[in-house]
Each structure stands twice: as structure tokens, then as C-alpha cells.
mmCIF file of the N, C-alpha and C atoms, coordinates in Angstrom:
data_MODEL
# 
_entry.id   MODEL 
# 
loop_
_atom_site.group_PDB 
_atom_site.id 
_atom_site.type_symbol 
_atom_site.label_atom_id 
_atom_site.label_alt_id 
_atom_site.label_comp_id 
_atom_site.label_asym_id 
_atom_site.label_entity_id 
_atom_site.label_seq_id 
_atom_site.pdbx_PDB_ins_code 
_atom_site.Cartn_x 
_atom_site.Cartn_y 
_atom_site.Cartn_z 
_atom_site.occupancy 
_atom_site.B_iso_or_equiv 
_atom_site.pdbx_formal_charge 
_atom_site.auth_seq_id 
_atom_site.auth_comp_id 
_atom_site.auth_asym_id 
_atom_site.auth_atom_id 
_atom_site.pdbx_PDB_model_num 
ATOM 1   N N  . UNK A 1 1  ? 34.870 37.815 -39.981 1.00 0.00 ? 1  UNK A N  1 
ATOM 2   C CA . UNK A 1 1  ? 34.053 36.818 -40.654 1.00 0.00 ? 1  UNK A CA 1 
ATOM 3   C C  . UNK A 1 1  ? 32.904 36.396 -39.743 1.00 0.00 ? 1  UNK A C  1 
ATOM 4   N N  . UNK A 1 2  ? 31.856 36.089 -40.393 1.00 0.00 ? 2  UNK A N  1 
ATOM 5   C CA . UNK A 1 2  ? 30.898 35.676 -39.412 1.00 0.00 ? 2  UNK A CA 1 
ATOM 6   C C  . UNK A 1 2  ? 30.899 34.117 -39.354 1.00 0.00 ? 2  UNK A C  1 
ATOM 7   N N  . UNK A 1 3  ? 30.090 34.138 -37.856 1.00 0.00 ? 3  UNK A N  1 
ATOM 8   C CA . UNK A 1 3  ? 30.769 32.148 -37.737 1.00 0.00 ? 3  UNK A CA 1 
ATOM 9   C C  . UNK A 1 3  ? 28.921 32.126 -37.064 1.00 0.00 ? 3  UNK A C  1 
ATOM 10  N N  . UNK A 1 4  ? 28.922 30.747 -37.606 1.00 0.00 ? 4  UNK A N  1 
ATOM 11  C CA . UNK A 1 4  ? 27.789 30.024 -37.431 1.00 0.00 ? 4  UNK A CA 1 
ATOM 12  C C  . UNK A 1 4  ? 27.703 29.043 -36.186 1.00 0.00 ? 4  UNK A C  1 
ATOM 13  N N  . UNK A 1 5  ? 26.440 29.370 -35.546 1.00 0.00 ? 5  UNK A N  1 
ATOM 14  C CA . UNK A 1 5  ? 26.101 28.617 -34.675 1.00 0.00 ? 5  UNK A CA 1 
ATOM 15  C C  . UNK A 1 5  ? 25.161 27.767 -34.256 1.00 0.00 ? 5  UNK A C  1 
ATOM 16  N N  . UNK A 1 6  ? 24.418 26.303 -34.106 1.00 0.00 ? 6  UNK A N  1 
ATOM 17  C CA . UNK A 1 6  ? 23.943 25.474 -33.580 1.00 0.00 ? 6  UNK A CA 1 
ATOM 18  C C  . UNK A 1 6  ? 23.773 25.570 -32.127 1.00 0.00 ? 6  UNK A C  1 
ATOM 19  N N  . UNK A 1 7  ? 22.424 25.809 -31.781 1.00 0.00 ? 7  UNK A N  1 
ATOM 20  C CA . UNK A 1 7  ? 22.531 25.553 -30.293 1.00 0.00 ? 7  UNK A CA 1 
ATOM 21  C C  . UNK A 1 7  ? 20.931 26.054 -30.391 1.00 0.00 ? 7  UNK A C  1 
ATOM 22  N N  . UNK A 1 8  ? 20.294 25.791 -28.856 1.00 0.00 ? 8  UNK A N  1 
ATOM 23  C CA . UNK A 1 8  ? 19.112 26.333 -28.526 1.00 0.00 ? 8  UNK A CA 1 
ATOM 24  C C  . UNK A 1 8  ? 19.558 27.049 -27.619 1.00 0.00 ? 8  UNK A C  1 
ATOM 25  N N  . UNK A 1 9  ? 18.447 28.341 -27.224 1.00 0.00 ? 9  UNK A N  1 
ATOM 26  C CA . UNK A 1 9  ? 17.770 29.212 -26.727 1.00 0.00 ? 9  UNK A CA 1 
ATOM 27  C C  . UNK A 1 9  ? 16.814 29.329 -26.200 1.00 0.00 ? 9  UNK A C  1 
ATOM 28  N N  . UNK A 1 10 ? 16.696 30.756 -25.381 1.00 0.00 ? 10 UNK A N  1 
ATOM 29  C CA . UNK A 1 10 ? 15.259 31.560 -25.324 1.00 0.00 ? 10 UNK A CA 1 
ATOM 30  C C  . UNK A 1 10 ? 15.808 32.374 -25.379 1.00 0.00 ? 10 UNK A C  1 
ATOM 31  N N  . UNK A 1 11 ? 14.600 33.217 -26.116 1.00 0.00 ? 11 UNK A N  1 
ATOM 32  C CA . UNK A 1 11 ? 14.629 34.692 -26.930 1.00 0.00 ? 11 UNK A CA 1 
ATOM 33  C C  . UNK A 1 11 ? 14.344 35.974 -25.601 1.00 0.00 ? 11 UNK A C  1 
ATOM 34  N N  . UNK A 1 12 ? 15.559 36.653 -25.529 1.00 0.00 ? 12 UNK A N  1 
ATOM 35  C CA . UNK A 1 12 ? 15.136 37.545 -24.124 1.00 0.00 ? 12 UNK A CA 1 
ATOM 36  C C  . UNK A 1 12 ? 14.531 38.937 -24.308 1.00 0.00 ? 12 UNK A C  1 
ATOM 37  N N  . UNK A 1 13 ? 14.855 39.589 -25.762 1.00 0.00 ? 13 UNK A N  1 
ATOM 38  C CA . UNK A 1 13 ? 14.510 40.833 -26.436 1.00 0.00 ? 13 UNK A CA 1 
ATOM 39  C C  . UNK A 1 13 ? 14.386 40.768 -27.325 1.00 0.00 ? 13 UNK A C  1 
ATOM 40  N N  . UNK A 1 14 ? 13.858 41.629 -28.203 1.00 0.00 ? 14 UNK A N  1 
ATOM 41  C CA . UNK A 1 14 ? 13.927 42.133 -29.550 1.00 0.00 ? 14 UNK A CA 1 
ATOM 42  C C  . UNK A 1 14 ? 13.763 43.776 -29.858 1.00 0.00 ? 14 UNK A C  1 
ATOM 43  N N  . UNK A 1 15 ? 14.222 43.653 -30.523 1.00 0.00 ? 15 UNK A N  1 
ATOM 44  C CA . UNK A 1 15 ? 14.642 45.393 -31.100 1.00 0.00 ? 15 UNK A CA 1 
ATOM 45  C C  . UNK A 1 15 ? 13.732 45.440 -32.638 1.00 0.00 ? 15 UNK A C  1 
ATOM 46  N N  . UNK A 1 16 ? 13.245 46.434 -32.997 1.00 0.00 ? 16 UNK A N  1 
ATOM 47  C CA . UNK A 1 16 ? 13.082 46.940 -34.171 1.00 0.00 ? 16 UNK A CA 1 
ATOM 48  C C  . UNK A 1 16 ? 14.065 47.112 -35.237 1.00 0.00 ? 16 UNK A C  1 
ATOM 49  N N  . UNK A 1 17 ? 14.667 46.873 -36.255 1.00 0.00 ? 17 UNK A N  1 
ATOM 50  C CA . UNK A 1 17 ? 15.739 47.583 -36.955 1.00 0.00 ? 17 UNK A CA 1 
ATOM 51  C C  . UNK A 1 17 ? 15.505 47.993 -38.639 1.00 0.00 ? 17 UNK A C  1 
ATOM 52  N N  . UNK A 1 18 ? 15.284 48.983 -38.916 1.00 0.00 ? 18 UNK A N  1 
ATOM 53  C CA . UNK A 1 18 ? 14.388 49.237 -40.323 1.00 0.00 ? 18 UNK A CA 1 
ATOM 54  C C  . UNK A 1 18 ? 13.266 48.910 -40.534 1.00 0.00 ? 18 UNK A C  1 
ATOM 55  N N  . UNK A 1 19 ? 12.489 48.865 -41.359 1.00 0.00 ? 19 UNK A N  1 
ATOM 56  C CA . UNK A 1 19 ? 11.403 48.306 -41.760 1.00 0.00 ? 19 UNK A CA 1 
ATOM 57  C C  . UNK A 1 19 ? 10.818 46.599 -41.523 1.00 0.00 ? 19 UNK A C  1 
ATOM 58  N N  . UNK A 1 20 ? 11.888 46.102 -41.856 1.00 0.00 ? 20 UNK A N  1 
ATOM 59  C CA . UNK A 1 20 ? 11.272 44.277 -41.795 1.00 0.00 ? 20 UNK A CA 1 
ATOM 60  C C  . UNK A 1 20 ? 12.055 43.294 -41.435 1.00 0.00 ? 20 UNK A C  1 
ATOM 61  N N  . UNK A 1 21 ? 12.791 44.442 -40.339 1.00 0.00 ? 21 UNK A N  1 
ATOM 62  C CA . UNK A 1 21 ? 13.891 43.299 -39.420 1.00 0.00 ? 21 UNK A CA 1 
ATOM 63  C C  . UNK A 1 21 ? 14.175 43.226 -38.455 1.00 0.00 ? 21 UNK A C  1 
ATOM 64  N N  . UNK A 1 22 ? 14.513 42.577 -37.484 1.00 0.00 ? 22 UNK A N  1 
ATOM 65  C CA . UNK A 1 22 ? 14.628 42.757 -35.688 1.00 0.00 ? 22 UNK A CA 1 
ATOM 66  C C  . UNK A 1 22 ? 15.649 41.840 -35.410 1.00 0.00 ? 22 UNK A C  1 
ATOM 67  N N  . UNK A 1 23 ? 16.437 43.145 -34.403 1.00 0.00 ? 23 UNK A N  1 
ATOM 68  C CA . UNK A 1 23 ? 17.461 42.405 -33.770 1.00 0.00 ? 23 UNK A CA 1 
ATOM 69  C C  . UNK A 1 23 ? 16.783 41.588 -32.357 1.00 0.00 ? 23 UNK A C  1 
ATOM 70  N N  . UNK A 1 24 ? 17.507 40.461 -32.372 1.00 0.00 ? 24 UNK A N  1 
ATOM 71  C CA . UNK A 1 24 ? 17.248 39.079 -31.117 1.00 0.00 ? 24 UNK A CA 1 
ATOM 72  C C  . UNK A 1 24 ? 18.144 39.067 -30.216 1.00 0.00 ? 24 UNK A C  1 
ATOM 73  N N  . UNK A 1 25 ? 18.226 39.313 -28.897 1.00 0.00 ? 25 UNK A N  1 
ATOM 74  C CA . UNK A 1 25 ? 18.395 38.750 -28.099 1.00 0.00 ? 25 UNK A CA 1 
ATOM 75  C C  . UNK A 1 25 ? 18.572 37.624 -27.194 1.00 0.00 ? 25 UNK A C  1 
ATOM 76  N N  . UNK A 1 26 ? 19.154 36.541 -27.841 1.00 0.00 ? 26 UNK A N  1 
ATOM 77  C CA . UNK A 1 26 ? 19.214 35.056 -26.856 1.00 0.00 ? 26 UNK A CA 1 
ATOM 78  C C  . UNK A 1 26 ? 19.790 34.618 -25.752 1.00 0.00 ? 26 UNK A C  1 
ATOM 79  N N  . UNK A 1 27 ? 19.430 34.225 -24.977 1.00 0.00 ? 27 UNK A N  1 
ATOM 80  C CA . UNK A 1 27 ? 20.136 33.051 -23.611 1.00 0.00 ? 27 UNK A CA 1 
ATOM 81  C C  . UNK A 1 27 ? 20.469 32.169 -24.385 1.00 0.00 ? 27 UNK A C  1 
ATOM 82  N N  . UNK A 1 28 ? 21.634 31.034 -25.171 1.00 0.00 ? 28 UNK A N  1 
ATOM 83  C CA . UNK A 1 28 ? 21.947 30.025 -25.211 1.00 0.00 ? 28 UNK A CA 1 
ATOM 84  C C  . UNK A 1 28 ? 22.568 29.331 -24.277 1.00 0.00 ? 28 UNK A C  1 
ATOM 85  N N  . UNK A 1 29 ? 22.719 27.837 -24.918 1.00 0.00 ? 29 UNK A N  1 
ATOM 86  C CA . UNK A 1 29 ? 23.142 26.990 -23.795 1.00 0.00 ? 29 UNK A CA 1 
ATOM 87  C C  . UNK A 1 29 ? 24.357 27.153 -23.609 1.00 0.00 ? 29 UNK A C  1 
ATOM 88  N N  . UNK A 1 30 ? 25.395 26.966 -25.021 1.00 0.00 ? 30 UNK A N  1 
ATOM 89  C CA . UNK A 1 30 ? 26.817 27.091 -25.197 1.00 0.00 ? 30 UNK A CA 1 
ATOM 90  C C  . UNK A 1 30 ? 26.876 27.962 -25.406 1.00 0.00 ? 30 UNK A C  1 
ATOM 91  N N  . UNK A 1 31 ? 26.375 29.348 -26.117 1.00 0.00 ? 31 UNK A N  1 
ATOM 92  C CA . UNK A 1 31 ? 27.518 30.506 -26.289 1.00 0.00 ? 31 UNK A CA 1 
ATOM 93  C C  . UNK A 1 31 ? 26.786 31.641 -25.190 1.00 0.00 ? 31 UNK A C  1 
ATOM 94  N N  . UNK A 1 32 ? 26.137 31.553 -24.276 1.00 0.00 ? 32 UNK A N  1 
ATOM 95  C CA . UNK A 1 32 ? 25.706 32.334 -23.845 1.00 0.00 ? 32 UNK A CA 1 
ATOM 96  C C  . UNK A 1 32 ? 24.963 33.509 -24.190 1.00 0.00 ? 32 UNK A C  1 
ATOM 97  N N  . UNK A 1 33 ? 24.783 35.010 -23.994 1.00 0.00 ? 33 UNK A N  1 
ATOM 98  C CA . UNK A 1 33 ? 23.789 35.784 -24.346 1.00 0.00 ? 33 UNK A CA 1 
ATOM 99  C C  . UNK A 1 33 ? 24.536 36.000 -25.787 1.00 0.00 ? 33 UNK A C  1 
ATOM 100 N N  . UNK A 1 34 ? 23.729 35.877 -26.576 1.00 0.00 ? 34 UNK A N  1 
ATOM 101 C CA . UNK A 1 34 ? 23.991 36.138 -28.236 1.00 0.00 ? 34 UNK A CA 1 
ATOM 102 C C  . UNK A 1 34 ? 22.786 37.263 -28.675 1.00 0.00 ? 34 UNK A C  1 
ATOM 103 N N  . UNK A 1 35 ? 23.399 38.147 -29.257 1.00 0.00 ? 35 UNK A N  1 
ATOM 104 C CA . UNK A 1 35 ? 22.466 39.157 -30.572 1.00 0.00 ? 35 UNK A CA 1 
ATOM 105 C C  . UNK A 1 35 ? 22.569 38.646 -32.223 1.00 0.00 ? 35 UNK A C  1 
ATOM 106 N N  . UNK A 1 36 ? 21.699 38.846 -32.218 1.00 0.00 ? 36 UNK A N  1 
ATOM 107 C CA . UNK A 1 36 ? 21.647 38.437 -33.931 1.00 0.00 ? 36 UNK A CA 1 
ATOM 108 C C  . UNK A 1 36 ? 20.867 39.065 -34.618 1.00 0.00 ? 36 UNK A C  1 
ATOM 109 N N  . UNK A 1 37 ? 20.931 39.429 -35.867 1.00 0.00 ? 37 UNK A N  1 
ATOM 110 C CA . UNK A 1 37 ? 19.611 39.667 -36.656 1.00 0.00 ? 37 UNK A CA 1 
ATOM 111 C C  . UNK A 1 37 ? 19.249 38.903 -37.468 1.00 0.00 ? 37 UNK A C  1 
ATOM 112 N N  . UNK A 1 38 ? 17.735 38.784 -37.494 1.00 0.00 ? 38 UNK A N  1 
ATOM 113 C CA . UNK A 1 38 ? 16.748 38.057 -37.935 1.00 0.00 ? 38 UNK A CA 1 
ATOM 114 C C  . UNK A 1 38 ? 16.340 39.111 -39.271 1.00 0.00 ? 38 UNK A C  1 
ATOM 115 N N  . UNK A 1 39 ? 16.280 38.492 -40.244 1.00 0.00 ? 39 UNK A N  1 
ATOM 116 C CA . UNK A 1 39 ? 15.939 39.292 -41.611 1.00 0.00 ? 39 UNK A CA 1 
ATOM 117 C C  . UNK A 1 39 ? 14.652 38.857 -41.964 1.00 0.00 ? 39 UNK A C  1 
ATOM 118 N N  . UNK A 1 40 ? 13.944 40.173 -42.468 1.00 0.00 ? 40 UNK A N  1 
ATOM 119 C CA . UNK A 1 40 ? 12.500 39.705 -42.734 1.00 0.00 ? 40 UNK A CA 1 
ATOM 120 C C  . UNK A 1 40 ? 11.406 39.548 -41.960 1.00 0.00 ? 40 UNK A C  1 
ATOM 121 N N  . UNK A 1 41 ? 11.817 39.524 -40.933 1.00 0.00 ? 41 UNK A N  1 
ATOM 122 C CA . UNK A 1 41 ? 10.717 38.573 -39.722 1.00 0.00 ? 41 UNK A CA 1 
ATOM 123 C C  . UNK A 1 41 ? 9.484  39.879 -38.918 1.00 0.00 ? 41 UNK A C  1 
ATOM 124 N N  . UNK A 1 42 ? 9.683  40.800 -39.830 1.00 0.00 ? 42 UNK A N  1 
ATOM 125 C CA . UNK A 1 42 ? 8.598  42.140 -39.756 1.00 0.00 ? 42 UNK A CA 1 
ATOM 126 C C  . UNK A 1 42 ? 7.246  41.791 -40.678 1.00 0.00 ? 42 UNK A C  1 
ATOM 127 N N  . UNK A 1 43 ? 7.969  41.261 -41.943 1.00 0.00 ? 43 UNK A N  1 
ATOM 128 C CA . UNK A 1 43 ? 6.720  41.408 -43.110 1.00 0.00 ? 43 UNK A CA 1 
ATOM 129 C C  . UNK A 1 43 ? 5.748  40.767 -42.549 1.00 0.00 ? 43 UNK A C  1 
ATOM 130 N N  . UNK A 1 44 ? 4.622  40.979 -43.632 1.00 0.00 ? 44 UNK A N  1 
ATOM 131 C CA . UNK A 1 44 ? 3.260  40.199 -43.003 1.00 0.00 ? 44 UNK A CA 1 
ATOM 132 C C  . UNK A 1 44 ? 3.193  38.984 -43.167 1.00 0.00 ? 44 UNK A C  1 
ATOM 133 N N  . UNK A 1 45 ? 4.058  38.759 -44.822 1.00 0.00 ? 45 UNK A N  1 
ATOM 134 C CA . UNK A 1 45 ? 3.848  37.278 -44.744 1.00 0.00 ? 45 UNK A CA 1 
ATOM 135 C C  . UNK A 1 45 ? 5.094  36.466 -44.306 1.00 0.00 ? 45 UNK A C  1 
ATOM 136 N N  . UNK A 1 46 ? 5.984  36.504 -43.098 1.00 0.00 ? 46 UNK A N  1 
ATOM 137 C CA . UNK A 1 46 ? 7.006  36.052 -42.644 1.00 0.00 ? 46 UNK A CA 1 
ATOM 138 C C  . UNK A 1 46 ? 6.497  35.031 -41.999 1.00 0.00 ? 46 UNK A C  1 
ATOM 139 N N  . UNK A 1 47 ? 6.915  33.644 -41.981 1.00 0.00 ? 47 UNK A N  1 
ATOM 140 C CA . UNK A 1 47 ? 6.722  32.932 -40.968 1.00 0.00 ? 47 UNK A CA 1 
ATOM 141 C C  . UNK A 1 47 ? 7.180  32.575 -39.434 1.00 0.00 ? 47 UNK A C  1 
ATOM 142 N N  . UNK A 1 48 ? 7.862  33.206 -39.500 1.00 0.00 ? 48 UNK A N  1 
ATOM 143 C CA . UNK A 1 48 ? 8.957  33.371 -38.569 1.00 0.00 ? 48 UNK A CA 1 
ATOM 144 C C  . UNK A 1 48 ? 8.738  34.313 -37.104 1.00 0.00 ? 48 UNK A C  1 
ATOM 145 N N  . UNK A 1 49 ? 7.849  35.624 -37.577 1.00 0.00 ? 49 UNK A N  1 
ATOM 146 C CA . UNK A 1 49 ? 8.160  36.777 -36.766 1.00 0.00 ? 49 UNK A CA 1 
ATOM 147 C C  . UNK A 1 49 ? 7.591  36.168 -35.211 1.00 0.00 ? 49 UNK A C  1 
ATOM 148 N N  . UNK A 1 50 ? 6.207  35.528 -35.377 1.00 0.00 ? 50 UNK A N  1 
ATOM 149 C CA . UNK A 1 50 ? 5.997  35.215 -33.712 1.00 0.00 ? 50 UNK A CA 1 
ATOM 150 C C  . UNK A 1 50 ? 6.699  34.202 -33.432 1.00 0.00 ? 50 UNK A C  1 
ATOM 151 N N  . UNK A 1 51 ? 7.500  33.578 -33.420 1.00 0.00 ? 51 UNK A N  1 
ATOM 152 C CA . UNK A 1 51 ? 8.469  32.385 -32.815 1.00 0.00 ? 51 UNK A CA 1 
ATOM 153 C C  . UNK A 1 51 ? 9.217  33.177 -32.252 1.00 0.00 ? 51 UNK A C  1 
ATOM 154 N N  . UNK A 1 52 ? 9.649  34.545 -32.898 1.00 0.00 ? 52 UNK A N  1 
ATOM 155 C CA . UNK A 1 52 ? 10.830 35.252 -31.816 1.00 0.00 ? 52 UNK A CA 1 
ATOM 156 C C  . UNK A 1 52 ? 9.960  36.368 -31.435 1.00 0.00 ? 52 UNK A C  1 
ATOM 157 N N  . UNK A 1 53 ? 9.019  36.298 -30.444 1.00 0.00 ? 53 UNK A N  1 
ATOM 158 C CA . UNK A 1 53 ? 8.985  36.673 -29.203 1.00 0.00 ? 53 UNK A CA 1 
ATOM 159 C C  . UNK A 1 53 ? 9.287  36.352 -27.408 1.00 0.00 ? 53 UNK A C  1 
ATOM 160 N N  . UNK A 1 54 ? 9.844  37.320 -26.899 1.00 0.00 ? 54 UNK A N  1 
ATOM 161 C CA . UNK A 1 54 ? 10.182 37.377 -25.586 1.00 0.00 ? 54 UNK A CA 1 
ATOM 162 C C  . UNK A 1 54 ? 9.914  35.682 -24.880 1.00 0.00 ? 54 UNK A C  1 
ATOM 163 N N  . UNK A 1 55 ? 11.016 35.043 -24.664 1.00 0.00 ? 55 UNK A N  1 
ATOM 164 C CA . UNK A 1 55 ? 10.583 34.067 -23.695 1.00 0.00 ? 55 UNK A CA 1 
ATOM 165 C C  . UNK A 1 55 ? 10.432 32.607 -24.175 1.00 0.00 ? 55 UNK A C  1 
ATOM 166 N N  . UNK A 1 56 ? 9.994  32.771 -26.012 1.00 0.00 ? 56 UNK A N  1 
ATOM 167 C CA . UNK A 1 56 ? 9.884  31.784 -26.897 1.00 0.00 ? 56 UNK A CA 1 
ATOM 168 C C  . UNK A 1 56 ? 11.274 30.546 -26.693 1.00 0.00 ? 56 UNK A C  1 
ATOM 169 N N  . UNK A 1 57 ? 11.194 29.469 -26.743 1.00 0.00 ? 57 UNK A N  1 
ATOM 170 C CA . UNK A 1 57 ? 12.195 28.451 -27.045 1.00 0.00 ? 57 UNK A CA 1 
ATOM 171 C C  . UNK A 1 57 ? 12.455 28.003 -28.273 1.00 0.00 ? 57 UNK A C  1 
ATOM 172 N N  . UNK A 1 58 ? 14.268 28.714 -28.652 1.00 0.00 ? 58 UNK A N  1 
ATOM 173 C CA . UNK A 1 58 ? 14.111 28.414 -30.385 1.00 0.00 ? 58 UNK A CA 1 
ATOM 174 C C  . UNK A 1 58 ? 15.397 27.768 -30.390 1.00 0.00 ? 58 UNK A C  1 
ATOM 175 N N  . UNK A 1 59 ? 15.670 27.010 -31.401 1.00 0.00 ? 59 UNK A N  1 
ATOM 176 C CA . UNK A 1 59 ? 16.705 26.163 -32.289 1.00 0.00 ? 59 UNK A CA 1 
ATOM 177 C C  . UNK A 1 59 ? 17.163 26.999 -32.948 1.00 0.00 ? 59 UNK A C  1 
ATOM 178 N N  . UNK A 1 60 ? 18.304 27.405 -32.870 1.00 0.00 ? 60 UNK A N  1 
ATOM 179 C CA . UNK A 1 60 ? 19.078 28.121 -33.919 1.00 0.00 ? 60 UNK A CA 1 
ATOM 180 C C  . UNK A 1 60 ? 20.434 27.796 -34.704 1.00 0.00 ? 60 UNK A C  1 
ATOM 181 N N  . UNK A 1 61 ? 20.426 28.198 -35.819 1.00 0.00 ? 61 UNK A N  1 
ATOM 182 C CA . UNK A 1 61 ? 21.519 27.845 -36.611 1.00 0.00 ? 61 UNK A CA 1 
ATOM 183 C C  . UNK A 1 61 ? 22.402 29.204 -36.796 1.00 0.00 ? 61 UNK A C  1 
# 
């Protein structure tokens, strides 16, 4: 099952994965290095895609 998480970050990588999605790389505070994928965050009109670049400080759920 997948389990949800609250916490901040910085974003240490990102990966390509299909067309309009990228896997993330995070440093968190509490769970330590986390991967995730981010859906969408390729398209043009995503709002999202430059917040997760390399180094960025993000809030995640």
C-alpha cells in the first residue's frame, strides 16, 4: 500500500520517466532520502515542473 507523507525537503535529482513525468529524488527531514514520482510535471502547461529542480526547497505531501 502506499503511505503518505508530510514533511519538507530538497530535491537532490530527477530522472526522466515517459513522456510527462519525473522521478524525484529528496533529502527530507523525517524520512530521509525519499524517491517519488511526480506526475505530469513534463507538460508545458504544468505548474509544477520548475519547483522540482536540483537543490529547490519543497513541502511535500
Amino acid at each position: 500500500m502506499k503511505e503518505l507523507y508530510r514533511d519538507v525537503g530538497v530535491v537532490l535529482r530527477t530522472y526522466k520517466l515517459g513522456e510527462s513525468d519525473r522521478i524525484v529524488v529528496l533529502m527530507t527531514a523525517d524520512n530521509g532520502k525519499v524517491r517519488a514520482v511526480a506526475k505530469g510535471v513534463r507538460k508545458t502547461k504544468s505548474k509544477f515542473g520548475a519547483r522540482l529542480e536540483p537543490m529547490s526547497h519543497v513541502k511535500l505531501l
